[in-house]
N, C-alpha and C positions, 0 to 999 in steps of 0.2 A: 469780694462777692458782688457789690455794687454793679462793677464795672464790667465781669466777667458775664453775671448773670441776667443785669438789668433792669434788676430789682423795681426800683422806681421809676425805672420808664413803663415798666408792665403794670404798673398802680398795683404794687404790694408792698409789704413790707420783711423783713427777715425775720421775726418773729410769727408775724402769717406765714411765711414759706415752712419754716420752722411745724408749726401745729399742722399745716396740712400736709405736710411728709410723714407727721406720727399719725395722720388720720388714715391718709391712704393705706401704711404697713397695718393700722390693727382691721380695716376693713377687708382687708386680702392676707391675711396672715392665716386663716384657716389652707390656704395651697401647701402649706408647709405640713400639715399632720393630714391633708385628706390624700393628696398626693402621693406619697410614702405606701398609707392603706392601703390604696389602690394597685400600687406595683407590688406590695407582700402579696398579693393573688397567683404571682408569678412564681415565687417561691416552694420550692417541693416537686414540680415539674418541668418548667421550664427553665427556670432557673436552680441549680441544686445548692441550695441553700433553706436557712429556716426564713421564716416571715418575718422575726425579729430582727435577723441581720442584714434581710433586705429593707427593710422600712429602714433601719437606720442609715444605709446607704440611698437611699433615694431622696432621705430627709436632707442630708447634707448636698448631694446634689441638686436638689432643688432649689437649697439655701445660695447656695455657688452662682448658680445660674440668672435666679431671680436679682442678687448684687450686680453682675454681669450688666444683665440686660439695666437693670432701673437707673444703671449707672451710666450706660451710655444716653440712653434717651435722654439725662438729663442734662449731662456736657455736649453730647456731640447736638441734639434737638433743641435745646433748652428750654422742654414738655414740662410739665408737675404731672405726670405718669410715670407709672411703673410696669413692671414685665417680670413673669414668672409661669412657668407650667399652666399651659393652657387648660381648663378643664373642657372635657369634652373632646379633647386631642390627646389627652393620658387615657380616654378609656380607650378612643381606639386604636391607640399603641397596643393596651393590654388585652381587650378582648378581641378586636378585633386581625391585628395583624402576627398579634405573637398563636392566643388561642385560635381564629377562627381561621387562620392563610395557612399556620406552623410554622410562620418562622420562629426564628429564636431571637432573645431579648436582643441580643449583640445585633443581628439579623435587621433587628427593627431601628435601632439606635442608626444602623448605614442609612434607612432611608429615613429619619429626621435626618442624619447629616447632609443627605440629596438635597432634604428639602429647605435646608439653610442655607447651602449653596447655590442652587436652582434661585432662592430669591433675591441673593446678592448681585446675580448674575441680570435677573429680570429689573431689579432695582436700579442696578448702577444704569444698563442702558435702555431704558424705559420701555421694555415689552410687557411689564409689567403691568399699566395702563390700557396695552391690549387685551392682556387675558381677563382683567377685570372687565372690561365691554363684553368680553366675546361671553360671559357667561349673561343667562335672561335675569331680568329681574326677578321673574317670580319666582326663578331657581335661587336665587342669591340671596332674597328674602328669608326663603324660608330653611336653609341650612340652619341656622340656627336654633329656630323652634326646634327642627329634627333632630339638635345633638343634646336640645334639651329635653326634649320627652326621651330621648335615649339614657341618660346621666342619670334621670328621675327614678328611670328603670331600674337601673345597677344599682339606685339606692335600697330601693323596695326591694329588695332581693339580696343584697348588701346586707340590708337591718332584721332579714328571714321573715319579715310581711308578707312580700310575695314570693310562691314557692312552686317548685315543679308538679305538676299531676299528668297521671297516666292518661287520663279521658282528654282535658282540655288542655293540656300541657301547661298552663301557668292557674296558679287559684291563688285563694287569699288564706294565708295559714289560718290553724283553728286558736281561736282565744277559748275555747271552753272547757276550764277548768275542772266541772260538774263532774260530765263523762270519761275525767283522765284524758282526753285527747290531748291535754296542753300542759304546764306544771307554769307554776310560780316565775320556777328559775328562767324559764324558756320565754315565758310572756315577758317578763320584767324590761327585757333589751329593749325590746319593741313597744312599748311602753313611751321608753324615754328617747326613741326614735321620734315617735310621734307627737310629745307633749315639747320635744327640744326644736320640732322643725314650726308648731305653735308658736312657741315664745322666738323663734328669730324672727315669724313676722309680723308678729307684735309688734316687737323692738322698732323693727324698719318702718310700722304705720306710725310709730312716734318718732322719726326717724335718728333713731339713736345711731350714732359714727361707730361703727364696727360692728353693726346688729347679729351678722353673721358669726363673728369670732366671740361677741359675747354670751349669743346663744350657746355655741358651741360648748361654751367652760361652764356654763349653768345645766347643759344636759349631763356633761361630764362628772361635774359636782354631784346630780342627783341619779346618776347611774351608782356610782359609789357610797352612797348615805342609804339606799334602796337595797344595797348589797348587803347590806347589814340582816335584812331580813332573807335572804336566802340564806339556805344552810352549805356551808363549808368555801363560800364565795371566796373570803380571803386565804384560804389553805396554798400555804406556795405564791403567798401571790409578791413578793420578795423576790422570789429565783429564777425569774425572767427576765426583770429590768435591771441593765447595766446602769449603775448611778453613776459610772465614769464618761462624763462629756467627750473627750477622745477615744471611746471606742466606738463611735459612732463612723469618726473621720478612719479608723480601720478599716470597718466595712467598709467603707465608701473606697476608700485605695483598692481593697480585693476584688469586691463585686462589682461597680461600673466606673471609677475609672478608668479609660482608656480604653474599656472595652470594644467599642467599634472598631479599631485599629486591629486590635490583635484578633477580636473573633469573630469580628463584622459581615466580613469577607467571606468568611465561610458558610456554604449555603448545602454542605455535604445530607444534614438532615434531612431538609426540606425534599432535595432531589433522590432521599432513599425509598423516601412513600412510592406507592404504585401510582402509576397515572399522573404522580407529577415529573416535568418533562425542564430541556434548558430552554425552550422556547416561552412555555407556559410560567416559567419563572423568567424572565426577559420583562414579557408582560404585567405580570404582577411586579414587580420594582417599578416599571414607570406609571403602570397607575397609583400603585400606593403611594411614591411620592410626590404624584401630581394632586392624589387626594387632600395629603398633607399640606400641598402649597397652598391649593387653592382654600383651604378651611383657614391657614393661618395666615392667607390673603384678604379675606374676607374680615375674620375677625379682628384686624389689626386697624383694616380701613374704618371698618362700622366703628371701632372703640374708639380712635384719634378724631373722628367725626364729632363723637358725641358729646365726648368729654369738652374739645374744643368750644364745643357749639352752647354748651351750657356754661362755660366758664366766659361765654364772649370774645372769647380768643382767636378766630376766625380771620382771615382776611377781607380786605373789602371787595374781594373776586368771590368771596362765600368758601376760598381755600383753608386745608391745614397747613398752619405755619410749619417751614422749615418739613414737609409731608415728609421726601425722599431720605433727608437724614434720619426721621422718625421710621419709616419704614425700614433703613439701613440697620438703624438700630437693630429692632427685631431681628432681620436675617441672620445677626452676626452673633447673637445670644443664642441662637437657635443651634445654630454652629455651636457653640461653646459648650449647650445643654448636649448635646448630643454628645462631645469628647467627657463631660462628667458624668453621664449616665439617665440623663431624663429625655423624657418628650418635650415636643414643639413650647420655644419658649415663645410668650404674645404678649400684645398691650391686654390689661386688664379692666374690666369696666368699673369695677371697684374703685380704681383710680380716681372717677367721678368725683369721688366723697370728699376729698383731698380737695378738688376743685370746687367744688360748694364751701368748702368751708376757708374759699380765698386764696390757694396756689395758683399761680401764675408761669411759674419760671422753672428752671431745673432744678434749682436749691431746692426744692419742696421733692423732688424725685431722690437728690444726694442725700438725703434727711430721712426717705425711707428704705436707701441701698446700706444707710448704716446702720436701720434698725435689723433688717434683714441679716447682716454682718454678726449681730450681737444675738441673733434667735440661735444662729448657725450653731454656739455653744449651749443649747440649753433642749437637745433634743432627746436627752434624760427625762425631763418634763414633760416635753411632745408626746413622747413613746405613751405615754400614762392614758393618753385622749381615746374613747373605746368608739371600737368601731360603728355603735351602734350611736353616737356623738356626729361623726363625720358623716354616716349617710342622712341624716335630714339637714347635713349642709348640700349634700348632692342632691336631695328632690327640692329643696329651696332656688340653688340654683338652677335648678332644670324649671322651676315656674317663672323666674325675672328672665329665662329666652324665651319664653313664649310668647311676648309682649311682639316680637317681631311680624307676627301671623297679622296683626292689628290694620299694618298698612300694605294686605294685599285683598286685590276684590277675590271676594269669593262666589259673585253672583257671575262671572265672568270664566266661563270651563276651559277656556286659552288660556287662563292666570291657573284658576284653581286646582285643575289635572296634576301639571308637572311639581306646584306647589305642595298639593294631598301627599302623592307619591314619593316627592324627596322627604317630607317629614313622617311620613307614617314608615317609608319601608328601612328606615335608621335602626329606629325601638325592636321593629314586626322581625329585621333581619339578624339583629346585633351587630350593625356595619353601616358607620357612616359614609362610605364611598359607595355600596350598594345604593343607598336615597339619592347621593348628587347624580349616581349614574343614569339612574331609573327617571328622575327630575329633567334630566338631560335632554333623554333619549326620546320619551312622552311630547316633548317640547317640538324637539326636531318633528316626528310624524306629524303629531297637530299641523305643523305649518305644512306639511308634505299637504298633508289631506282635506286643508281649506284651502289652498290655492296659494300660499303664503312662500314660496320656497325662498324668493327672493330675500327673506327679512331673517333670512337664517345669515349667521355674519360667520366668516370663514372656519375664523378660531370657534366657534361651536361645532362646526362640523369635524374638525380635528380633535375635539376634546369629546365628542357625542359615542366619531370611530373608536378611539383607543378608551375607551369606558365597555363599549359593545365585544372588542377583542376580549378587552379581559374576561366577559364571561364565557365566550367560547372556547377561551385556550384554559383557562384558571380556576372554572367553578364546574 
């Protein structure tokens, strides 16, 4: 290990590698039961399945994927980071290219696979570096804030907080018991939505190593003791949950393994609607996988940056060590996640924790691809986590992206315009590629219209046009 990983040239030791590999899996261990949730949405429509046997297929792919990826980063990079289902890149797998485009799961799993390929490709021979220039900063900033007031959304509405109306089309559900508008059993979820997304950031202002996965099991826990006072809450509540650890890896063989292969390809749905055409689907395939690249471009460099930079691990050029294998990583996980059935796999910020608490090297990465390894059988127990648990991990993490708004000027309407735009019209649209578009495009006129055209760089005019096609030929 010494020798392979460097232990003590990186000023660690195997036992700190050790502790921060267990740090980092229980601080991102919640991707495992919120991830799953999120694709049972698919379930009954899209996918014709129950939501039980889709979460247990999704939990195992996930589990697959996140060993995958944390396993490379840490041989091939030799990072103390991990990788696993991106949040914010599962929602808009699910709401937006499966619900809001029509594709279908299989449908969307081809273009994650595009867009694991497309980075392998940009990775290995450095165009990669390009498309990361060619995007502004103030658009590149602010993606994030925008996938996080987006996440935040799906939570609120996840947890039945936030709900449809006819007048304003979104309101705040009724708490008021008094007038019969609400019942016990109805409020109660939301309740421990709210008091669980409390105590996780509690935890994190004391900064407790897993504040998120702890929270989570403490909302969990009083979702269940709180049940006691509703009437007939436990009736059945037995004949749901498979207590057999290997039916999970069932589902997961039926429902998305290998899916993309066998029903990927097939776009016969999509082009049976009226108005949708083989051009207008041409175009939606290379912007949605260009959407995906560039979010899980973005997100990969921002995470390897930060983590780096707080751990000291930085080179004396102000680089990420070993960056390209680190980005390889990703690419090929992404790859991978897409042959077992999930969304875009990423570096995780989480991972940070790991590094606060003294990882250095990849041993600390190998440490939390076998905790991951060992959840993989225990998604019996996962399945148990209630929904209304996992969305105040989804508006939790939708407030730590917000944090990225912080370093753009906002007294400055060149910055703040395309900025507003990309991060308001995410949540406003239910569609993260709509904001980077809109972020884009704002950008480009601006500089049309101040005399600026010169300082528009090639690759934004290429990525501005095929953002602009897509809504003429696709929406």
């Amino acid at each position: 290990m010494e020798k392979f990983f460097q232990v003590k040239e990186k000023g660690s030791t195997v036992k700190t590698e050790i502790l921060a590999g267990l740090t980092t899996f229980m601080a991102m261990a919640y991707i495992l039961m919120v991830n799953p949730n999120m694709f049972a949405d698919l379930a009954g429509s899209v996918v014709d399945t129950t939501p039980e046997k889709m979460y247990n297929a999704i939990y195992i792919a996930t589990a697959i994927s996140a060993v995958i990826g944390t396993l490379l980063i840490g041989l091939l990079a030799n990072l103390p980071l991990a990788q696993a289902s991106g949040m914010g890149l599962n929602a808009f797998f699910v709401y937006t290219v499966c619900f809001g485009f029509g594709l279908s799961y299989a449908n969307a799993l081809l273009l994650v696979l595009l867009d694991g390929l497309i980075f392998v490709i940009l990775t290995v021979t450095g165009v990669r570096a390009k498309i990361f220039k060619a995007i502004p900063d103030s658009v590149r900033m602010a993606i994030p804030a925008g996938i996080g007031l987006f996440i935040a959304f799906l939570g609120l509405q996840n947890a039945g907080i936030v709900v449809l109306d006819t007048s304003t089309k979104v309101n705040l559900v009724s708490f008021n018991i008094l007038n019969g508008n609400a019942t016990w059993a109805g409020i109660m979820p939301m309740l421990v939505t709210i008091f669980t997304l409390i105590a996780i950031a509690a935890l994190s202002v004391k900064k407790i190593k897993g504040a998120v996965f702890w929270g989570m099991l403490g909302g969990t826990a009083g979702y269940y003791l709180l049940g006691l006072t509703v009437p007939k809450f436990y009736d059945g509540f037995g004949d749901k949950f498979d207590m057999n650890p290997f039916g999970a890896f069932a589902d997961f063989g039926e429902l998305s393994l290998g899916k993309v292969f066998t029903e990927g390809f097939d776009f016969s749905a999509y082009l049976a609607v009226e108005g949708n055409t083989t051009t207008s689907l041409i175009i939606l395939i290379a912007t949605t996988a260009l959407a995906f690249c560039l979010v899980d471009m973005f997100d990969t460099l921002g995470t390897l940056f930060g983590a780096c930079s707080r751990g000291n691990m930085l080179t004396e050029e102000g680089d990420i060590p070993n960056m390209n294998k680190a980005m390889l990583s990703d690419a090929v996980a992404t790859v991978c996640g897409s042959v077992c059935g999930t969304s875009t796999v990423t570096t995780f910020v989480e991972a940070s924790a790991g590094v606060a608490e003294g990882g250095r090297t990849g041993l600390s990465a190998v440490v939390s691809a076998i905790m991951f390894f060992i959840a993989m059988f225990l998604s019996p127990i996962a399945s148990l986590i209630p929904g209304c648990a996992t969305a105040a991990v989804l508006i939790f993490v939708g407030v730590l992206m917000m944090a990225a708004v912080l370093k753009l000027n906002w007294e400055n309407a060149e910055i703040a315009l395309p900025a507003f735009l990309t991060i308001s019209f995410m949540p406003f649209t239910y569609n993260i590629s709509y904001g980077i578009a809109f972020g884009l495009i704002s950008y480009i006129f601006l500089k049309l219209f101040t005399g600026k055209v010169k300082e528009i760089k090639a690759g934004t005019w290429v990525i501005g046009i095929l953002f602009a096609i897509m809504f003429f030929v696709t929406h």
